[in-house]
Residue, then its C-alpha position, 0 to 999 in steps of 0.5 A: x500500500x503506498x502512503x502519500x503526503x502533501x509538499x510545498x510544490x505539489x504531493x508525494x505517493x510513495x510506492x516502495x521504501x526499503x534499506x536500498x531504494x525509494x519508489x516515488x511518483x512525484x506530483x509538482x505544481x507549475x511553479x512549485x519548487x524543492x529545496x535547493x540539497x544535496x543528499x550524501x549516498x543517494x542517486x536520484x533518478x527522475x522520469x517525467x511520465x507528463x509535463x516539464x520540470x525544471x532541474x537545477x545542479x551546480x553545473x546548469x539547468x535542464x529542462x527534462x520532459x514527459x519521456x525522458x529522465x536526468x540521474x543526480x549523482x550523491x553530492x550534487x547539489x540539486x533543485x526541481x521547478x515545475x514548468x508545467x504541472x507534472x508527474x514525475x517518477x523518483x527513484x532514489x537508490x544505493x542506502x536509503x536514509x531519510x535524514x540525508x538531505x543538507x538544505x541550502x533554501x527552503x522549497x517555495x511556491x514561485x507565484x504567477x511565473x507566467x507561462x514559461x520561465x525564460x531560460x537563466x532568469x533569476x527566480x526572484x523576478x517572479x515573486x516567491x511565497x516563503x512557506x515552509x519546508x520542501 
């Protein structure tokens, strides 16, 4: 039986949890964004079943789409933005532990983006709530 919990930027459904990996379907809002982390022995990888998410690392960002998926290597830095609202699968491995994140900022809701955010423009520009946590 999966559990699901609300997020800042949409609702989790977890699918599998064990000592090795985590089973996600990820449901982000347009506009909604994770925290800017890192996790120290996780690989993150996400597939996109429908939509555009944004996904910012220390090298750049890419925008992945329904179809295609982009793997986070342990130590990367990394953040996710809806551009459009989205179902992502999340398949996070190697040892699962539920306290490896290190935040530099809290996930937030990016008001009125408009209908796409131009590529490399300051997230500020378009206004921010500052509501919690990721």
């Amino acid at each position: 039986m999966s559990k699901r919990w609300p997020k800042i930027w949409g609702w989790n459904e977890e699918l599998i949890r064990n000592d090795i990996c985590s089973l996600n379907v990820l449901h982000v809002e347009k506009g909604g964004q994770c925290s800017l982390h890192t996790h120290k022995h996780n690989h993150n990888l996400f597939y996109v079943v429908s939509g555009k998410l944004r996904i910012t690392t220390e090298h750049g960002n890419v925008d992945v789409e329904s179809g295609q998926n982009f793997l986070i290597l342990p130590g990367t830095q990394h953040q996710f933005t809806g551009l459009e609202e989205s179902k992502v699968v999340e398949f996070v491995f190697v040892q699962f532990d539920p306290s490896d994140i290190d935040r530099s900022t809290q996930g937030r809701m990016i008001k009125k983006p408009g209908p796409e955010m131009p590529e490399g423009s300051p997230l500020e520009e378009y206004g921010e709530a500052d509501v919690g946590d990721e």
